[in-house]
N, C-alpha and C positions, 0 to 999 in steps of 0.2 A: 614361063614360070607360072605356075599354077594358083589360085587364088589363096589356098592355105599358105601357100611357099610367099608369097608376097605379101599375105597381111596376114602375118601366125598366132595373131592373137585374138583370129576371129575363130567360134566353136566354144566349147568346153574346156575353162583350163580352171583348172582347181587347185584355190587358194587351200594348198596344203599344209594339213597340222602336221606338227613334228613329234615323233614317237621320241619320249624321254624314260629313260631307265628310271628305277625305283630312287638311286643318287641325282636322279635329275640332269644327269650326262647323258650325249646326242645318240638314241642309236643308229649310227648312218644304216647298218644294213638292214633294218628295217624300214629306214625313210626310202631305201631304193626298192625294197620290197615293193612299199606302198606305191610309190611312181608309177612301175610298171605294171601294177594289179589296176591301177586307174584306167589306165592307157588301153590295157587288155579289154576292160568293162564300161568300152563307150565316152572316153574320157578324149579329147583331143590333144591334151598337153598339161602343165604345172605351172602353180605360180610359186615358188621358193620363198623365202624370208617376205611374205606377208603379214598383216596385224593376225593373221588367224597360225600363222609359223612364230607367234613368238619372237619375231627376229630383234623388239627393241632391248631382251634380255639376254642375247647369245655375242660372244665374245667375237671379236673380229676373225679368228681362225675358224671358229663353227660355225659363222654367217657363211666365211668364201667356202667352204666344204659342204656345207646345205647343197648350195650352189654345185658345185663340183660332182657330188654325190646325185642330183637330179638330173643333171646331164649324162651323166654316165651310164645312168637305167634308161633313158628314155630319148636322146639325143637332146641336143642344141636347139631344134627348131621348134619342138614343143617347148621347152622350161622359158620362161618369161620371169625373172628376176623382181621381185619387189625391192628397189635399190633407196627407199627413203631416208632419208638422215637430217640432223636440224641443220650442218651448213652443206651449202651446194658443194664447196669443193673436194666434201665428203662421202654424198652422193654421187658424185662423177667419177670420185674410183671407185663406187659398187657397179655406176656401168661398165666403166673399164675391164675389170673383177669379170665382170658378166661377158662381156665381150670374148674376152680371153680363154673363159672355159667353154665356149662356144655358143653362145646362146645368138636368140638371130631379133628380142626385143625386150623391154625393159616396162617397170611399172614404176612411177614416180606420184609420193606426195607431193602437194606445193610444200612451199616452208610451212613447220607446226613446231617452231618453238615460243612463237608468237602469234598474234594477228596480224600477218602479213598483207601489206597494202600493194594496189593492183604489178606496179614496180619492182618489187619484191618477187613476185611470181613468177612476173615474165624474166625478169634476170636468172632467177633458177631456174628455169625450165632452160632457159637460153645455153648455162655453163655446162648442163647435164645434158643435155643437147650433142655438144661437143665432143660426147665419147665414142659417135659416129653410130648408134645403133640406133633403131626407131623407139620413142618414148610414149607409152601410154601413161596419159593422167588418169590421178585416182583422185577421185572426188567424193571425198568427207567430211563435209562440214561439221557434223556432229561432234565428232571425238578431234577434229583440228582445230577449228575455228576459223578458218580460211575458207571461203566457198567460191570454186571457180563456175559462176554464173555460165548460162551460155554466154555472153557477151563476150567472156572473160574467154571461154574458150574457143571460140570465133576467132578471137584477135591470136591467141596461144597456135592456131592452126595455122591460120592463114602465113603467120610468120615461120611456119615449117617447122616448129619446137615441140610440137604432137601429134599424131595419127590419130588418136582413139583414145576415147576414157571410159574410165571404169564408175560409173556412174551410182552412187552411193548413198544420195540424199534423201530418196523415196518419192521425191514430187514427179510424178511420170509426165506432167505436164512439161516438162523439161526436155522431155525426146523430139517432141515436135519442130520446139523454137531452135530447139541445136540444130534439127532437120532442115531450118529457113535460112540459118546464120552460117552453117559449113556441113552442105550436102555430101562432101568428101571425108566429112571424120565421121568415125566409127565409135557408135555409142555403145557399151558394154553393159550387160546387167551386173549392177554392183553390189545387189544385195535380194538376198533368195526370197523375200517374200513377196517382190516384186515383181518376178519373172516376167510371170503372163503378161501383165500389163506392160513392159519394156519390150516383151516378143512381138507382141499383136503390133507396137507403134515404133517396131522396125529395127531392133537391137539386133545386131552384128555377131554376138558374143557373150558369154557369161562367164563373168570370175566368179566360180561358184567356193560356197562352204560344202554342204550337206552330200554332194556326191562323194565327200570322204566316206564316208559311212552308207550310203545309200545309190552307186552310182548308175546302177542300170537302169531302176525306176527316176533316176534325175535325167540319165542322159535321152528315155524315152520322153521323159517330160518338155524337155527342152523342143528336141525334135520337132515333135506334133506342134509344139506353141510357134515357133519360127516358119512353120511350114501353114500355118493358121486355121492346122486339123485340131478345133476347139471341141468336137466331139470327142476327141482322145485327149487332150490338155487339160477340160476344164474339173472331170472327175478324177484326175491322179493331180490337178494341185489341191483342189480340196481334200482329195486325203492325206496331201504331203504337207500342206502350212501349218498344220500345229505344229510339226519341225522346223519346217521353212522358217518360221518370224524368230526361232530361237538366234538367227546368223546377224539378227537387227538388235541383238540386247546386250547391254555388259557382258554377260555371260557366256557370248556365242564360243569361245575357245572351250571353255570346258562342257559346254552342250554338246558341240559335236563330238568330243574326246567322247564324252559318255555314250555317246549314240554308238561310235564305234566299237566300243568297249560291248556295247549291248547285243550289238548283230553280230560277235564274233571275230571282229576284227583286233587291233591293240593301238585304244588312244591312250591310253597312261594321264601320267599326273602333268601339270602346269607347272612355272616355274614363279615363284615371285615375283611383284605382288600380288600376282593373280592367287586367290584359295579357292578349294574344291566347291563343287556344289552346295547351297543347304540343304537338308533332308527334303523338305519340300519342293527345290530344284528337281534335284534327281531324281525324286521319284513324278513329278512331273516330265522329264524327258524321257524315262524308263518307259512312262505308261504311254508315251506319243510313238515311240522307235517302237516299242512290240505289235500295239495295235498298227503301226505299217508295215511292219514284218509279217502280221496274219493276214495282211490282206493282200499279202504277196509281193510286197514292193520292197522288201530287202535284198 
């Protein structure tokens, strides 16, 4: 078995937005559009119903059809399922859900309907666990309030309830001590304005936003930064981070919508309670996506 075929969630897998109609209903066949126009343009795989899919505001039929719809454009072994929900044995039928439509791994919050304590963690990682497919943690402190420490994830590993997390905090100080604590888990870049720094100190994988809209100059950029050709990395992320840091803000869902919106492609509208850009938003993403579109990174 090949290295992608056994760890699928190492590469490029992009935390994809969901194209919604003007009524704000799913359109699947543009979502499978989008799958496979990634896939084509240097993408290695999808993540489904993540925070950047919207999936806290989609109905249980158009979460397992996301799903169902992303496998179908692009196989099983790319799509990585973002399966979070507040109780575990909610999340254990989105892996299930996942399992079934073929997928080959999964991405899990801890609990975020509280401040879940260390106990709390490992018991949900533990039940979701049990769907039999391999579990990456997603690690956001920020918007959950739960932070799985390395410590935390050390022990989460070692107990075989994780492979790999999707690493979200921004303190890259964090790759290293994961690196001392479980040499065998695979640490993911969890947020785009990070990369370089998560590449250079040994990231496995990016759960990316920005290659919705920009994939060939993302997935060169990735490349060269993993391969630690800084003379090719370090001038296309400086021209990609006025975009890039938009994946780290309130805003990052309808940032990229608009970016995509702007190179051509179709991000549409958000859904409740998320609202559109301010004027001052949008035309600060306008003027970040064109100026990297004239410099050839569209």
């Amino acid at each position: 078995m090949s290295e992608a075929q056994n760890r699928p969630w190492r590469g490029i897998l992009v935390a994809t937005a969901l194209p919604l109609r003007d009524d704000l209903s799913v359109d699947y066949d543009r979502y499978a559009e989008h799958c496979s126009w990634l896939v084509a343009n240097g993408c290695d795989g999808v993540v489904p119903n993540g925070s950047l899919g919207e999936y806290q505001v989609l109905t249980p039929e158009e979460r397992a059809r996301v799903v169902e719809t992303a496998v179908a454009a692009v196989g099983g072994r790319r799509v990585m399922p973002g399966v979070a929900a507040y109780g575990s044995a909610e999340a254990r039928r989105w892996a299930e859900q996942a399992g079934a439509a073929g997928c080959a791994s999964v991405m899990l919050l801890p609990p975020n309907a509280y401040r879940a304590d260390e106990r709390s963690v490992l018991a949900h990682y533990a039940e979701v666990a049990k769907a039999g497919l391999p579990v990456v943690a997603y690690n956001n402190p920020v918007d959950t309030k739960v932070d799985l420490v390395p410590e935390l994830l050390a022990r989460l590993h070692g107990e075989g309830l994780v492979h790999a997390v999707k690493e979200f905090s921004g303190d890259v100080r964090r790759a290293y001590r994961v690196a001392e604590l479980a040499p065998e888990l695979d640490l993911l870049i969890g947020a785009d304005d990070v990369l370089l720094e998560l590449a250079v100190a040994g990231a496995k994988g990016w759960v990316a936003g920005y290659p919705n809209a920009l994939p060939r100059a993302s997935a060169q950029l990735y490349r060269a930064a993993v391969a630690g050709d800084l003379t090719t990395a370090l001038p296309l992320y400086r021209q990609l981070h006025p975009l890039l840091r938009w994946d780290s803000k309130v805003e990052f869902v309808q940032a990229i919508k608009a970016s995509m919106d702007i190179v051509g492609r179709y991000g549409g509208p958000v859904r409740p309670p998320r609202v559109p850009l301010t004027p001052e938003q949008g035309a600060a993403v306008r003027a970040a996506t064109e100026k990297a579109v004239a410099q050839g990174l569209g």
